[in-house]
C-alpha positions in Angstrom: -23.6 -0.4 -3.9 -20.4 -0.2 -5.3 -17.4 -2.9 -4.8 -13.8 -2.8 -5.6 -11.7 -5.9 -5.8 -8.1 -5.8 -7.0 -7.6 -9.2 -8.4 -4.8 -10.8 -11.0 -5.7 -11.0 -14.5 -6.2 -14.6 -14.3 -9.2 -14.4 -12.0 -10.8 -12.3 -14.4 -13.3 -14.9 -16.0 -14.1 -16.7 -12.9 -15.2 -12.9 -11.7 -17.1 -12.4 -14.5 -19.4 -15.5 -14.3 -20.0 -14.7 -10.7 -21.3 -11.2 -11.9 -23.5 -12.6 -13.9 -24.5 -15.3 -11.3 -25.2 -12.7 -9.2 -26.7 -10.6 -11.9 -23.9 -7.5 -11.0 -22.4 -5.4 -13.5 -18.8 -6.2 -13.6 -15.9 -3.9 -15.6 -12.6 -4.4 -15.7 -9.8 -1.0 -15.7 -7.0 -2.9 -17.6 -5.0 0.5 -16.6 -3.9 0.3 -13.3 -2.1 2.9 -11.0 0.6 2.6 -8.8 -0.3 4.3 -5.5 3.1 6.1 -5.2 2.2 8.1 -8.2 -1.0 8.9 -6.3 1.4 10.2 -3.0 1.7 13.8 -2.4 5.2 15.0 -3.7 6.0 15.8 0.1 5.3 12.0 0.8 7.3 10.4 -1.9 10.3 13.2 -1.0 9.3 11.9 2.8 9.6 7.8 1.7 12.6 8.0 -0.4 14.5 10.6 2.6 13.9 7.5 4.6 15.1 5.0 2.5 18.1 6.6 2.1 19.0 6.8 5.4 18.3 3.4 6.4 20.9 2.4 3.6 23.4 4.7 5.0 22.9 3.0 8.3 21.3 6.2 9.8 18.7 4.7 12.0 17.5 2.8 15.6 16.1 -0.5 15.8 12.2 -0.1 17.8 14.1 -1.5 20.9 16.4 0.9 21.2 14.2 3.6 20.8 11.3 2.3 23.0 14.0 2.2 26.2 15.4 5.0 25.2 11.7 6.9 25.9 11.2 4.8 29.2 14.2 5.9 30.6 13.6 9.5 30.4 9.6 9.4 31.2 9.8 7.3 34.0 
């Protein structure tokens, strides 16, 4: 079985003496991605469309929205 566990730095020798409590194989990947570079193009383009109209005030609050819908499908 494998197990993933994102953790900061300074957890990392507690971690490994529960490995070898354990008696599990531990490594560490000291080079760590950021999930927007792991986006499709079309999703970061998507993301930062939306961003950009929220700061420009180009948006509805969830309220708005929802009684908006239950007034015209009621």
């Amino acid at each position: 079985m494998r197990v993933v566990i994102e953790a900061d730095s300074q957890f990392k020798k507690m971690l490994e003496e529960i490995a070898i409590a354990i008696k599990a194989k531990i490594t560490f990947e000291e080079n760590e991605t950021d999930f927007w570079d792991e986006l499709p193009a079309h999703v970061q383009k998507g993301i930062l469309d939306a961003k950009s109209q929220v700061a420009q005030g180009n948006y509805k609050v969830h309220e708005d929205v929802m009684e908006e819908y239950k007034k015209r499908y009621k």
